[in-house]
ZASEZA-328872 format. One record per atom (N, C-alpha, C): residue number from 1; residue in three letters; chain; atom name; x, y, z. Coordinates in steps of 0.1 Angstrom, whole numbers, plus 5000, padded with zeros to 4 digits. Example, Ala and Ser with C-alpha at 12.3 -4.5 7.8 and 13.67 -1.06 7.14 Angstrom:
! residues 2
(r 1,ALA,A,N,(5132,4943,5078)),
(r 1,ALA,A,CA,(5123,4955,5078)),
(r 1,ALA,A,C,(5132,4967,5078)),
(r 2,SER,A,N,(5128,4978,5071)),
(r 2,SER,A,CA,(5137,4989,5071)),
(r 2,SER,A,C,(5129,5000,5079)),
! end
This chain:
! residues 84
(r 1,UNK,A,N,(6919,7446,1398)),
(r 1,UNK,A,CA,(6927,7444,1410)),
(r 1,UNK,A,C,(6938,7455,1410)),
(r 2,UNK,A,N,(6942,7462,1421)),
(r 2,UNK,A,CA,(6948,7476,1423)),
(r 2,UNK,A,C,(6964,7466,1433)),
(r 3,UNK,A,N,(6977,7477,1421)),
(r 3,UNK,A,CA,(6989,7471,1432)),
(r 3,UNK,A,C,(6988,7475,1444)),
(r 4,UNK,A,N,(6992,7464,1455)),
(r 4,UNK,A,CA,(6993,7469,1468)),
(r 4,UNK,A,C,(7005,7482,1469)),
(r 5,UNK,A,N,(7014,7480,1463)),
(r 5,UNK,A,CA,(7024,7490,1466)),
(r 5,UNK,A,C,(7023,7505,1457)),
(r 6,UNK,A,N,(7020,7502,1445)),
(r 6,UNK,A,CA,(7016,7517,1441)),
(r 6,UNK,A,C,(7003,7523,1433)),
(r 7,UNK,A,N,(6989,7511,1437)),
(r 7,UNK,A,CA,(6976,7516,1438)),
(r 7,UNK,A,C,(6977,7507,1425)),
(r 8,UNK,A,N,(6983,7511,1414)),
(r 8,UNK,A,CA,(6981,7509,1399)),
(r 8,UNK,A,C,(6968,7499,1399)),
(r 9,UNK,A,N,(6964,7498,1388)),
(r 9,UNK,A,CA,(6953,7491,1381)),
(r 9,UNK,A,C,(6963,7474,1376)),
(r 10,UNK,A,N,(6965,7464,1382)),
(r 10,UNK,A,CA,(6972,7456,1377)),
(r 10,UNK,A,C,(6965,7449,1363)),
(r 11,UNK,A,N,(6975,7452,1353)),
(r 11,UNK,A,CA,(6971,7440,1339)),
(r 11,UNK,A,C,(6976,7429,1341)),
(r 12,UNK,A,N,(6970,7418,1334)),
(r 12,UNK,A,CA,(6969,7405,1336)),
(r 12,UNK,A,C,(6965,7397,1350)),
(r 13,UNK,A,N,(6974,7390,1351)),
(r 13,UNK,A,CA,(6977,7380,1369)),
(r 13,UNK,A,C,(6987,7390,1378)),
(r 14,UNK,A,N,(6995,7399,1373)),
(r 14,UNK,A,CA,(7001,7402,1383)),
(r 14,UNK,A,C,(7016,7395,1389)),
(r 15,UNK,A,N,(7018,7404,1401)),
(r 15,UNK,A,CA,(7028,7390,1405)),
(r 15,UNK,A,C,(7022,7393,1422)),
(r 16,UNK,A,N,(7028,7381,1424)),
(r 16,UNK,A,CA,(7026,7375,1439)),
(r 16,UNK,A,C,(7039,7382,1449)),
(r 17,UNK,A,N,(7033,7390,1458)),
(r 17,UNK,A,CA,(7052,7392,1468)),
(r 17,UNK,A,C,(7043,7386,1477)),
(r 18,UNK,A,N,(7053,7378,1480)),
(r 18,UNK,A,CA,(7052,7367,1499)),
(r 18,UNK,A,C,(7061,7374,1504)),
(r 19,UNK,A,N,(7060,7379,1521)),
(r 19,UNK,A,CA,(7069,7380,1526)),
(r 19,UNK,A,C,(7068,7379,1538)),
(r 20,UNK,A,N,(7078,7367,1549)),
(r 20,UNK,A,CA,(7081,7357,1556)),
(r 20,UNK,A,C,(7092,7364,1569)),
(r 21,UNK,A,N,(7085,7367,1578)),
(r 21,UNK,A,CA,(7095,7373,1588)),
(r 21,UNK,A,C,(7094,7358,1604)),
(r 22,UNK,A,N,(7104,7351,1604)),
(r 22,UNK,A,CA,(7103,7344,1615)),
(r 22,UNK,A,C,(7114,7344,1625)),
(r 23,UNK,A,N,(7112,7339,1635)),
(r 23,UNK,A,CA,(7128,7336,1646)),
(r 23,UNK,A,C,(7130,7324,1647)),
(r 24,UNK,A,N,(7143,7324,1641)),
(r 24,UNK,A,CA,(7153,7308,1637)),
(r 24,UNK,A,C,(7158,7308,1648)),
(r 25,UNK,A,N,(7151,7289,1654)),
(r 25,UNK,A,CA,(7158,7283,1660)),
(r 25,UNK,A,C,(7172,7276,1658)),
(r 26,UNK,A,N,(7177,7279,1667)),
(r 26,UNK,A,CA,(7194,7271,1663)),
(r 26,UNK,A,C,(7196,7260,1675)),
(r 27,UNK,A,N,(7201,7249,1672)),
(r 27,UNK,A,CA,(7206,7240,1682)),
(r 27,UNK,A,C,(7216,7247,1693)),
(r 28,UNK,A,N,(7227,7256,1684)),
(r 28,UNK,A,CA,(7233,7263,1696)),
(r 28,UNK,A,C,(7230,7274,1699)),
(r 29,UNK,A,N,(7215,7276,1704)),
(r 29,UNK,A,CA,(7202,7285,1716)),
(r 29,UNK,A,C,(7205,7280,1728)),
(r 30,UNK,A,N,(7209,7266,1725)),
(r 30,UNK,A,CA,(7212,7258,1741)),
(r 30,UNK,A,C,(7228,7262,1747)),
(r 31,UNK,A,N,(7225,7268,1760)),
(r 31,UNK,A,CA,(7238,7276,1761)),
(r 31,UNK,A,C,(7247,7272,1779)),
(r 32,UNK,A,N,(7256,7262,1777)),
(r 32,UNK,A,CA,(7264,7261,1788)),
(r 32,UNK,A,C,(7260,7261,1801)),
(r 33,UNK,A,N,(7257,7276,1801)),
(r 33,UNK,A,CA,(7249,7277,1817)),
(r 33,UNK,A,C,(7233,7268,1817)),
(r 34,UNK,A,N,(7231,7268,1809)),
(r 34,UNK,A,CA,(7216,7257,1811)),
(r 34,UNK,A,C,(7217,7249,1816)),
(r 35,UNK,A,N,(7228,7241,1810)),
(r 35,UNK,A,CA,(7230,7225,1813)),
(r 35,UNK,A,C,(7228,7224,1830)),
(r 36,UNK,A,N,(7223,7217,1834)),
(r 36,UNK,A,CA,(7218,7212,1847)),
(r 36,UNK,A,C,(7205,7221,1850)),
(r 37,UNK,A,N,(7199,7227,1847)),
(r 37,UNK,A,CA,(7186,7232,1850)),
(r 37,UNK,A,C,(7179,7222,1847)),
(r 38,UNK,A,N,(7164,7221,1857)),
(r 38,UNK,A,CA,(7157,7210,1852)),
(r 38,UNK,A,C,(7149,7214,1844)),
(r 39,UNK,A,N,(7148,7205,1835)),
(r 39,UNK,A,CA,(7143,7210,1821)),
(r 39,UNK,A,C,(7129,7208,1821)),
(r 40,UNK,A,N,(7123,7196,1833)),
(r 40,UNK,A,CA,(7110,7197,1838)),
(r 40,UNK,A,C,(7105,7207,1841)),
(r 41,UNK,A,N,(7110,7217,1852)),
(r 41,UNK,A,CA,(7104,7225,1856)),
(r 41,UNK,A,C,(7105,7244,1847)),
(r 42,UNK,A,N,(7117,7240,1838)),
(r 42,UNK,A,CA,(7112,7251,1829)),
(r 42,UNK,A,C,(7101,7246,1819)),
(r 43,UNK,A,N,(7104,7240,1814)),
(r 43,UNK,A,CA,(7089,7233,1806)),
(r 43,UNK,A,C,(7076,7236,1808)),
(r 44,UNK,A,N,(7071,7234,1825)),
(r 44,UNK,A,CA,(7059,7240,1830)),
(r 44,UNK,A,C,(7056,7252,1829)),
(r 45,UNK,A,N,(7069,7257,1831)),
(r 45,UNK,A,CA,(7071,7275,1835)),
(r 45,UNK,A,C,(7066,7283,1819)),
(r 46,UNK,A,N,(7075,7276,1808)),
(r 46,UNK,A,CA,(7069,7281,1795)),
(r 46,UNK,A,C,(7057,7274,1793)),
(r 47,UNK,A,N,(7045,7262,1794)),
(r 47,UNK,A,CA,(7035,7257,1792)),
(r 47,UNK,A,C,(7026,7272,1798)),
(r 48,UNK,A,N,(7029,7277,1811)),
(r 48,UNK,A,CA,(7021,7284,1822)),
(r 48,UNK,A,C,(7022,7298,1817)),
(r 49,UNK,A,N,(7035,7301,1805)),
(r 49,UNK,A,CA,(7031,7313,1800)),
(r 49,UNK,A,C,(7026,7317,1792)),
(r 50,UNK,A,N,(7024,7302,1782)),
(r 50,UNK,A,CA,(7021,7305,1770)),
(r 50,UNK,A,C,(7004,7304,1775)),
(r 51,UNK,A,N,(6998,7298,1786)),
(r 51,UNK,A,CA,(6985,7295,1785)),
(r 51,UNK,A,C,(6979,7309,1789)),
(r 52,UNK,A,N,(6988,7318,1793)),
(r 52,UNK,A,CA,(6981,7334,1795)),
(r 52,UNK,A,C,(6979,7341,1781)),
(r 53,UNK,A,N,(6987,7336,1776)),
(r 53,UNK,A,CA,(6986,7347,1761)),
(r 53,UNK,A,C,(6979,7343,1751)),
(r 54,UNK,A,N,(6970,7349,1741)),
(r 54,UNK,A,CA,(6968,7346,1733)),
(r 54,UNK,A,C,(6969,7337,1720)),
(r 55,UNK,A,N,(6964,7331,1716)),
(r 55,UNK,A,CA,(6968,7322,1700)),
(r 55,UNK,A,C,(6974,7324,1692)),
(r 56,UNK,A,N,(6967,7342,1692)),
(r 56,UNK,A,CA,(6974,7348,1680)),
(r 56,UNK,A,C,(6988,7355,1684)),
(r 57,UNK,A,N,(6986,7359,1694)),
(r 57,UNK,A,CA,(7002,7374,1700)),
(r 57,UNK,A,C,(7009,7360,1699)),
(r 58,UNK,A,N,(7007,7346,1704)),
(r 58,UNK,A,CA,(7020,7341,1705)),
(r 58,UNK,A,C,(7025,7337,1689)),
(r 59,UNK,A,N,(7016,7333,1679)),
(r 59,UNK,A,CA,(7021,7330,1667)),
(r 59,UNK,A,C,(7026,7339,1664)),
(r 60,UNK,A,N,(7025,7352,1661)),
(r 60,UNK,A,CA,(7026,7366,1659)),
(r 60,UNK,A,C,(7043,7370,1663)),
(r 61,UNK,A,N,(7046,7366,1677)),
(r 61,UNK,A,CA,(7058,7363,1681)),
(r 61,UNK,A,C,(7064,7355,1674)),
(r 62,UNK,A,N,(7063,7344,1666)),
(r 62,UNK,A,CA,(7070,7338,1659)),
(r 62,UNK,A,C,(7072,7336,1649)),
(r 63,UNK,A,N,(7058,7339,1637)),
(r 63,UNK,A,CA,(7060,7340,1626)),
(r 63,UNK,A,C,(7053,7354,1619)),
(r 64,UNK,A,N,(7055,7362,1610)),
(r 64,UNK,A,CA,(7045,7373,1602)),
(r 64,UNK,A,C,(7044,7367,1591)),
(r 65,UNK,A,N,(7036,7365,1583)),
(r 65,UNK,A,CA,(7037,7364,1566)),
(r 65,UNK,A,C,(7027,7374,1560)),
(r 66,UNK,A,N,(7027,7378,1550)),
(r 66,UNK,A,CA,(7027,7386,1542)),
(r 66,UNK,A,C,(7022,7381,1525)),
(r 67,UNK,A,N,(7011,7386,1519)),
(r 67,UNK,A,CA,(7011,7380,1503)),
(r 67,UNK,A,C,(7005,7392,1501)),
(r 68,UNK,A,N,(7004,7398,1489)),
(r 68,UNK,A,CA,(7003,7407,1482)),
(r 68,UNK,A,C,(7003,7406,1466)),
(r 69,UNK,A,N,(6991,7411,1460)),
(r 69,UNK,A,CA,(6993,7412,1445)),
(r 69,UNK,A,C,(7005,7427,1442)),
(r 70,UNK,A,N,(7014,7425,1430)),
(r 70,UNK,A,CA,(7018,7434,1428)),
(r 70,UNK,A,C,(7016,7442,1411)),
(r 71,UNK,A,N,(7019,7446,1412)),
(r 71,UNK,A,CA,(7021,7449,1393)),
(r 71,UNK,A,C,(7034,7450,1385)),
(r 72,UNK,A,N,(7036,7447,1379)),
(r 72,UNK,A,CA,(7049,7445,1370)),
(r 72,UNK,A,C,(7062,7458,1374)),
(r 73,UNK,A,N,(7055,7469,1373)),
(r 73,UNK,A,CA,(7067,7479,1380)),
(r 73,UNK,A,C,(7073,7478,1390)),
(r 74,UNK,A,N,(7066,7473,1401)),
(r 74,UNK,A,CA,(7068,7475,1412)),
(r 74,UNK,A,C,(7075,7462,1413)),
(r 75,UNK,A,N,(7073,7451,1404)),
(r 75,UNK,A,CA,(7078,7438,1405)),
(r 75,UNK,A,C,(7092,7441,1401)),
(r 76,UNK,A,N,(7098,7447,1393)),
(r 76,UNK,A,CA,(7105,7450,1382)),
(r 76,UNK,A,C,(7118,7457,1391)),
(r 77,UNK,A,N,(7114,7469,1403)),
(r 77,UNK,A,CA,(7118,7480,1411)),
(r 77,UNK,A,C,(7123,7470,1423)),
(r 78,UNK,A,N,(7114,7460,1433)),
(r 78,UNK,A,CA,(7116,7455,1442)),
(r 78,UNK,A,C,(7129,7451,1448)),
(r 79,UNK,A,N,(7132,7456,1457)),
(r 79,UNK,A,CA,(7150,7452,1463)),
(r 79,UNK,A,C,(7146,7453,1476)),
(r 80,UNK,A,N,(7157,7451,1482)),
(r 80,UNK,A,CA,(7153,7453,1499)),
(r 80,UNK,A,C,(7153,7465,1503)),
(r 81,UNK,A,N,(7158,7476,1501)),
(r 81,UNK,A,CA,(7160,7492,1501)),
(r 81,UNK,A,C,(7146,7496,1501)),
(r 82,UNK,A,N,(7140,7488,1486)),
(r 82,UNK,A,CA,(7121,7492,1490)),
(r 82,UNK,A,C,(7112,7491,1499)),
(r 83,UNK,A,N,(7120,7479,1502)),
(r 83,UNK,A,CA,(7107,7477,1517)),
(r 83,UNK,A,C,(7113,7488,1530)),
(r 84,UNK,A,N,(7122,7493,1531)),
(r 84,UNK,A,CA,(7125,7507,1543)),
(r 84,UNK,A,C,(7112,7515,1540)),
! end
């Protein structure tokens, strides 16, 4: 098995990178001017947009994940700077 990040020939197991890109809901999303909208009729409005788009573009919108075998160097090197 070859590292995702620098080809290498990995020995042994390796290591595992997950990586987890999502959009955090906050309770305070709910914002002052909303209050009194009917929440019925935006409900529909998002049900009616989500049924145009696909399964995936909309998961895609919300979450990416990522798994990757790595090899010890690259495990060893890894910071956030690397992933730029």
């Amino acid at each position: 098995m070859k590292c995702k990040v620098c080809g290498k020939k990995i020995k042994g197991r390796g290591y595992t990178l997950k990586l987890i890109s999502y959009y955090p809901y906050r309770k305070t999303d709910i914002k002052i001017e909303n209050i009194g909208v009917d929440i019925n009729k935006e409900i529909k409005k998002l049900i009616n947009l989500v049924k145009k788009r696909r399964k995936k573009e909309i998961e895609e919108d919300i979450v990416k994940f990522f798994k990757a075998k790595i090899c010890y160097d690259c495990h060893k090197n890894l910071s956030i700077e690397s992933l730029k």
